[in-house]
C-alpha positions as CSV (number, residue, x, y, z in Angstrom):
1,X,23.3,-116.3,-55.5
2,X,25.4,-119.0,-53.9
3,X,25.2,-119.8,-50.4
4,X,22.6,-120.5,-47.5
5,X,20.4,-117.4,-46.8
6,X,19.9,-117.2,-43.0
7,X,16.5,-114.9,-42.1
8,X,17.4,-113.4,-39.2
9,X,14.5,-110.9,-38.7
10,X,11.3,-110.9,-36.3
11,X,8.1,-111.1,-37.9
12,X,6.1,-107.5,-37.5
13,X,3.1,-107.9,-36.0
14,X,0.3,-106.0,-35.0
15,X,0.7,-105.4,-30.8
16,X,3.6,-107.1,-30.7
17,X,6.4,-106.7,-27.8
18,X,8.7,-103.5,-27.9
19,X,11.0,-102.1,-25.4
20,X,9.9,-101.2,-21.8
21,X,9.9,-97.7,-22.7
22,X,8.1,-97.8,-26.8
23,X,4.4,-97.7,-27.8
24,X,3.9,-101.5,-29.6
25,X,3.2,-100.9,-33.2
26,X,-0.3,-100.3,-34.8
27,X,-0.8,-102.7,-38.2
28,X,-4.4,-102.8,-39.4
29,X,-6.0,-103.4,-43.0
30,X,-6.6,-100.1,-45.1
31,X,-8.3,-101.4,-48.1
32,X,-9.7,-104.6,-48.6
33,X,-9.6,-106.5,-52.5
34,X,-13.6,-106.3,-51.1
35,X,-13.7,-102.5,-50.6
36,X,-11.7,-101.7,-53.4
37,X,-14.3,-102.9,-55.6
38,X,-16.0,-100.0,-54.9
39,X,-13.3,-97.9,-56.8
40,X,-14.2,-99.5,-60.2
41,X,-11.2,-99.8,-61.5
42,X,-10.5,-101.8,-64.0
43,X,-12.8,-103.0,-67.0
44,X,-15.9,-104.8,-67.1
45,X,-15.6,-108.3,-66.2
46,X,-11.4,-107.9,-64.9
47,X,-12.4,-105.2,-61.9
48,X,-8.9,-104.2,-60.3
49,X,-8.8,-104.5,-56.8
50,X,-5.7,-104.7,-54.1
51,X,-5.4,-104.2,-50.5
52,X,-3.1,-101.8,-48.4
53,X,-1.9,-101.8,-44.7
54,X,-1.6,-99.2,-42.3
55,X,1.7,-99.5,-40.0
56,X,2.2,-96.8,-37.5
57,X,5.3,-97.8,-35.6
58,X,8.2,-96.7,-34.0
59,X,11.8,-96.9,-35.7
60,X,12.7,-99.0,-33.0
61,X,10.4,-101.4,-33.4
62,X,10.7,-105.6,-34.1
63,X,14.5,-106.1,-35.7
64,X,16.1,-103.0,-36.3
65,X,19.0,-100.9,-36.0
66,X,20.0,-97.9,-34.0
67,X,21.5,-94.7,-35.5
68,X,24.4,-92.6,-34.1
69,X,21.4,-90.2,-33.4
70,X,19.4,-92.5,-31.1
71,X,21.6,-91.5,-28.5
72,X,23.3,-88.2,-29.2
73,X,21.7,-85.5,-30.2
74,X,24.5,-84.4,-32.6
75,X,25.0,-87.6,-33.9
76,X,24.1,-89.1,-37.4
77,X,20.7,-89.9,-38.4
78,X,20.1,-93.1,-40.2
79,X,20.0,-91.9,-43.6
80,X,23.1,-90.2,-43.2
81,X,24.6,-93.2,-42.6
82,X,27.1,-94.7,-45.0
83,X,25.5,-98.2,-45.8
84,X,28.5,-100.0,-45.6
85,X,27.9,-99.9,-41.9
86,X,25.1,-102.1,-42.4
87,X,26.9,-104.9,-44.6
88,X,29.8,-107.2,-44.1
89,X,31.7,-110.2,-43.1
90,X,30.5,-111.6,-40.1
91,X,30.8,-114.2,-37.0
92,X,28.1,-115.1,-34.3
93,X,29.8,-116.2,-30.9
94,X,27.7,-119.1,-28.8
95,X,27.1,-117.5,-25.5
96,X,23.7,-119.5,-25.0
97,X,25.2,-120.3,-21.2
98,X,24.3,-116.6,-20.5
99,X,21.0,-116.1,-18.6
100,X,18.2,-114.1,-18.1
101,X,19.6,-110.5,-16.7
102,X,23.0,-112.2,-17.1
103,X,26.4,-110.2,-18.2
104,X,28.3,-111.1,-21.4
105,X,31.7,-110.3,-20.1
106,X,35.1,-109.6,-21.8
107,X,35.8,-113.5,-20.2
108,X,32.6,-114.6,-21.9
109,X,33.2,-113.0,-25.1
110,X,37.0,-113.8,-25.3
111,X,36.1,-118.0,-24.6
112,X,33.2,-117.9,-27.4
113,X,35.5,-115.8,-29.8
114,X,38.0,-118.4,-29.1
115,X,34.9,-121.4,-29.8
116,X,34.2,-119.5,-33.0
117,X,37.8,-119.8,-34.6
118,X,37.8,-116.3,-35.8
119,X,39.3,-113.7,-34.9
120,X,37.3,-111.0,-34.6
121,X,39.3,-108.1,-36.9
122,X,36.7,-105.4,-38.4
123,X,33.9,-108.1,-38.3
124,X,30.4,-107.5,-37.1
125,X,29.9,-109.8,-34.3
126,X,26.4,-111.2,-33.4
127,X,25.6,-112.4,-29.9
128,X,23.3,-115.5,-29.8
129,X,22.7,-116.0,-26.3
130,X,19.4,-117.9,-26.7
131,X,17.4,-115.4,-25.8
132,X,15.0,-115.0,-28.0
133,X,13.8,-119.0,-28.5
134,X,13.6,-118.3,-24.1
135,X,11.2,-116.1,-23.7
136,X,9.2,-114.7,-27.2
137,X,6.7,-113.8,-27.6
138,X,6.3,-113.7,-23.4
139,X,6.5,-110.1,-21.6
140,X,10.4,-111.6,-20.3
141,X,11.1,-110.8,-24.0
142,X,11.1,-107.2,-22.6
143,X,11.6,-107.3,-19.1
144,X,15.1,-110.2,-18.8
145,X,17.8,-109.8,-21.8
146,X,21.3,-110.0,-21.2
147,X,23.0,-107.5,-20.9
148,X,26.7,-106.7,-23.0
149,X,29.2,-105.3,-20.9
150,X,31.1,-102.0,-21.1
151,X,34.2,-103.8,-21.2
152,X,33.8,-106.5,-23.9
153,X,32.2,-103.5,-25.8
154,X,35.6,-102.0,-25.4
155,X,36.7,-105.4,-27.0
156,X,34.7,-105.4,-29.8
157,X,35.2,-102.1,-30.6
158,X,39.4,-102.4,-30.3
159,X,38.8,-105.2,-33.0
160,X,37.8,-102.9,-35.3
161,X,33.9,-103.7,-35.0
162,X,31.8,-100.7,-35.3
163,X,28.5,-102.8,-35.1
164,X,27.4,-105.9,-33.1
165,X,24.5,-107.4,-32.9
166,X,21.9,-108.9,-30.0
167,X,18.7,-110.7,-29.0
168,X,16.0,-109.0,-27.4
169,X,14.8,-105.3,-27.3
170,X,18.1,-104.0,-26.0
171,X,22.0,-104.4,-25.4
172,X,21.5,-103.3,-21.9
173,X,19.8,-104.9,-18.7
174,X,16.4,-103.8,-19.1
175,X,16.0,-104.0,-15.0
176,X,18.2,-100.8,-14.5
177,X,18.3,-97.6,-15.9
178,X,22.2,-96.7,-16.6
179,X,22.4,-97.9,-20.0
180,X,26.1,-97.9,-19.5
181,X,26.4,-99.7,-23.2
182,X,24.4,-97.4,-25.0
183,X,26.3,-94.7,-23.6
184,X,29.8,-96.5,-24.5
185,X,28.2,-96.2,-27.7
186,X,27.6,-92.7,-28.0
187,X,31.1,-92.1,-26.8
188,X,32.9,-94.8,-29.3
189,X,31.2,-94.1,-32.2
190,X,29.7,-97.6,-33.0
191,X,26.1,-98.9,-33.0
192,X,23.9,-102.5,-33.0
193,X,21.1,-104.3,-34.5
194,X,19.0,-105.5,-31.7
195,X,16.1,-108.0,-31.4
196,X,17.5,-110.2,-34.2
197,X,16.4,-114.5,-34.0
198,X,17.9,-117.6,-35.7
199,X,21.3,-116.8,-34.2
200,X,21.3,-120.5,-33.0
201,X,21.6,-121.3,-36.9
202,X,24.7,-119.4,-37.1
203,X,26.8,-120.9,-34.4
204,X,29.8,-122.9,-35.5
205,X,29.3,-121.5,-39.2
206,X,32.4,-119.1,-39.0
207,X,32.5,-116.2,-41.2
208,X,30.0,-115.3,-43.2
209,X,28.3,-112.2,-44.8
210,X,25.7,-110.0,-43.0
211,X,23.2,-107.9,-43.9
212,X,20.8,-106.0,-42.1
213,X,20.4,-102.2,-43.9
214,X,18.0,-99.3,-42.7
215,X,15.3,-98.1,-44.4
216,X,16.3,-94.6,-45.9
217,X,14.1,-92.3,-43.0
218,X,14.7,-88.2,-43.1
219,X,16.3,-87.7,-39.1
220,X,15.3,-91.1,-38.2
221,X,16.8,-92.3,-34.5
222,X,17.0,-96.0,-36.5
223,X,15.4,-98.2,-38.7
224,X,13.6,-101.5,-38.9
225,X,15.7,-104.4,-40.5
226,X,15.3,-107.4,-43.2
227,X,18.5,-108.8,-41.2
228,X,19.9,-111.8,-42.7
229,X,23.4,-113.9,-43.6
230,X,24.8,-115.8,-45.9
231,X,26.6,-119.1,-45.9
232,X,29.1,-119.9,-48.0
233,X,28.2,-123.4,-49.8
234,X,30.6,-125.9,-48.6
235,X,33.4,-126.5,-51.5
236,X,31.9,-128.8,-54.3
237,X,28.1,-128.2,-53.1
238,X,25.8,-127.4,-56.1
């Protein structure tokens, strides 16, 4: 494959920091290559063993992806989603001058579209406010995100982008509870990835491809993510 692959996804960890308002997952060892000894499998002198994991999380949990249903209840689940949602040409905008509980405003977003040199037309659009490099794995990874604005959601979503991406657990100010983005959501009909990291790799890059695709869960409200992008290689590279 040619090009630069970008990870762009949170490692899942046992107890690690969710939303204000989610349980933090539940990852423990189920069998052991030691246990499963006791299982006899295999044949004499090459025993088979292997070890399994138990993860009890919540679809919103680490990086992930919200589904239409999330926040309507007549809205799509994930797996009813059509994939291509999930894949497709991309641009990160700097906006690592926001802070903590700060507003990324239809100024802000216009000036880093502007930085970027593309024009945002159909393109998802990640957010890279340094967030993320701030304050993980710290409880202000939950408590002090940014927070995307109704109006350059309107922005975004008159560009023809019908997903965005952001840092953190949430595209809305976690220290009130309007959730006016989330809501403009429901009501335009466009989602977001949130709690993606190595934006900061991304900035000045320009367009690139993005991919960050749901697992295939019956009614689920969204969907852990392997997010990542890829670069083109620069003309000659190889």
């Amino acid at each position: 494959m040619a090009g630069r692959i970008i990870d762009l996804s949170l490692l899942i960890e046992d107890n690690m920091p969710t939303h204000k308002l989610f349980q933090r997952p539940v990852i423990t060892t189920h069998l052991t290559h030691e246990s499963a000894k006791a299982l006899e499998l295999g044949v004499p002198g090459d025993a088979m063993t292997f070890q399994t994991n138990f993860i009890a999380t919540l679809d919103h949990v680490g990086t992930h992806v919200d589904a239409f249903r999330h926040v309507s209840p007549t809205g799509a689940s994930i797996d009813e989603m059509p994939l291509e949602l999930f894949i497709g040409k991309a641009v990160c905008l700097d906006l690592r001058h926001i802070p903590d509980l700060g507003d990324i405003t239809l100024e802000e977003i216009e000036a880093a579209e502007a930085a970027a040199g593309v024009i945002v037309d159909g393109h998802i659009v990640l957010l890279c406010t340094g967030f993320h490099n701030r304050t993980y794995p710290g409880l202000d990874s939950v408590w002090k995100n940014p927070q995307l604005t109704v109006e350059a959601t309107r922005w975004l979503h008159a560009r023809g982008s019908r997903m965005h991406g952001v840092e953190g657990p949430s595209t809305d100010r976690p220290s009130d509870n309007v959730f006016a983005q989330h809501r403009l959501c429901r009501e335009l009909g466009i989602s977001h990835w949130e709690w993606l990291v190595n934006l900061e790799l991304l900035i000045g890059k320009g367009e690139f491809q993005f991919f960050g695709v749901p697992l295939r869960i019956s009614g689920g409200s969204g969907s852990p993510v392997r997010a990542f992008a890829i670069l083109e290689s620069p003309a000659g590279a190889g």
